[in-house]
C-alpha positions as CSV (number, residue, x, y, z in Angstrom):
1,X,-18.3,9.2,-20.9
2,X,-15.2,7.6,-22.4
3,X,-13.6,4.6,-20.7
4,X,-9.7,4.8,-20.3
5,X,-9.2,2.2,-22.0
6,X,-11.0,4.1,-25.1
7,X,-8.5,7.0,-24.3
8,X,-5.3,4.7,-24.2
9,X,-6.3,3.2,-28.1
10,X,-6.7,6.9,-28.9
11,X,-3.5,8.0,-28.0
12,X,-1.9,5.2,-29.2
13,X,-3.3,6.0,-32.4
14,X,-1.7,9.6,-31.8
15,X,1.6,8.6,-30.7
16,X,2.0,6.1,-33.8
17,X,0.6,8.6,-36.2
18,X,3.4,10.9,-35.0
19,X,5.9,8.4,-34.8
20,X,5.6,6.8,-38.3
21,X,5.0,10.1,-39.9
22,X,1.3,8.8,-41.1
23,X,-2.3,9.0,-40.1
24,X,-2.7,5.7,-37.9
25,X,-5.8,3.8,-37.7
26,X,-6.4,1.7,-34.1
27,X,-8.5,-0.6,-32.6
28,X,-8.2,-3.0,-30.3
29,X,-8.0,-5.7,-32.4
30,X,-4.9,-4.3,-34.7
31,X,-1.9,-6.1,-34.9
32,X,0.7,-3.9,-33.9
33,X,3.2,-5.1,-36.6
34,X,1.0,-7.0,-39.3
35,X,-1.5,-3.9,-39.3
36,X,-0.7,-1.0,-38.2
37,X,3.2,-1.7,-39.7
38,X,5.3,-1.1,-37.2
39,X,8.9,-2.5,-36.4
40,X,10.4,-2.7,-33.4
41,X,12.5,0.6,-33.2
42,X,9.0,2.9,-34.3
43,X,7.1,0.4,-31.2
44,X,10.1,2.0,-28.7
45,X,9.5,5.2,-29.9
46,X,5.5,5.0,-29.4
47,X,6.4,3.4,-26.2
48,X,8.3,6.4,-25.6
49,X,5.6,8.5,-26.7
50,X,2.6,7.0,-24.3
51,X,5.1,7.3,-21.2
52,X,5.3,10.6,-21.8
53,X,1.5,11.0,-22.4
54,X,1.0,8.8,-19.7
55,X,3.4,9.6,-17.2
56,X,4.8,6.1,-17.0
57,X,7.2,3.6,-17.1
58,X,7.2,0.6,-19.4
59,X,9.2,-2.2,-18.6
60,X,10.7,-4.0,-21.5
61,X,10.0,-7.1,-20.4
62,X,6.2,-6.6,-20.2
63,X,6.2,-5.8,-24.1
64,X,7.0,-9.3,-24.9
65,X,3.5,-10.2,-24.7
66,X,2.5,-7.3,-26.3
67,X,0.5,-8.0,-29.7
68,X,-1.9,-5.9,-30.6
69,X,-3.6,-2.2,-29.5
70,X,-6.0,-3.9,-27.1
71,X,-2.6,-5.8,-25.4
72,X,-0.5,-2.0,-25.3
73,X,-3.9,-0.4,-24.1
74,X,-4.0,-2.5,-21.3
75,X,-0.5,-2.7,-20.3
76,X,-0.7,1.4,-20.2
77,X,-4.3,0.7,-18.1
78,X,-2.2,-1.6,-15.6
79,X,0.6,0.7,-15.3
80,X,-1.7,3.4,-14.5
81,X,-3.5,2.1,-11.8
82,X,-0.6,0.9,-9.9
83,X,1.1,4.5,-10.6
């Protein structure tokens, strides 16, 4: 059985693949700007992407201490539960 949080890295993977136009490699451990190459108007539209995967909200000011995949996965993991 998968965990959620293997489903969140998956489509994040998804969203940035469609985002930046590229196939997207993710893992907990990638660095959202030094790996996968993102800037910060592609993150929004990712973020964008997941809440509407996700059916959530992000608030901005929980992103600043978002780093890598394993940081967004469990952001969108919090968000969820208290949905």
């Amino acid at each position: 059985m998968e965990t959620v949080t293997d489903l969140s890295l998956r489509e994040i993977g998804v969203a940035a693949s469609k985002v930046l136009g590229r196939p997207v490699e993710v893992r907990a451990e990638s660095h959202i700007g030094r790996d996968l190459a993102v800037d910060s108007l592609a993150l929004m539209n990712i973020i964008m992407e997941l809440e509407d995967t996700f059916d959530i909200s992000v608030p901005l000011d929980r992103l600043a201490s978002v780093e890598t995949a394993g940081d967004l996965s469990k952001l969108i993991n919090d968000l969820r539960t208290r949905a």
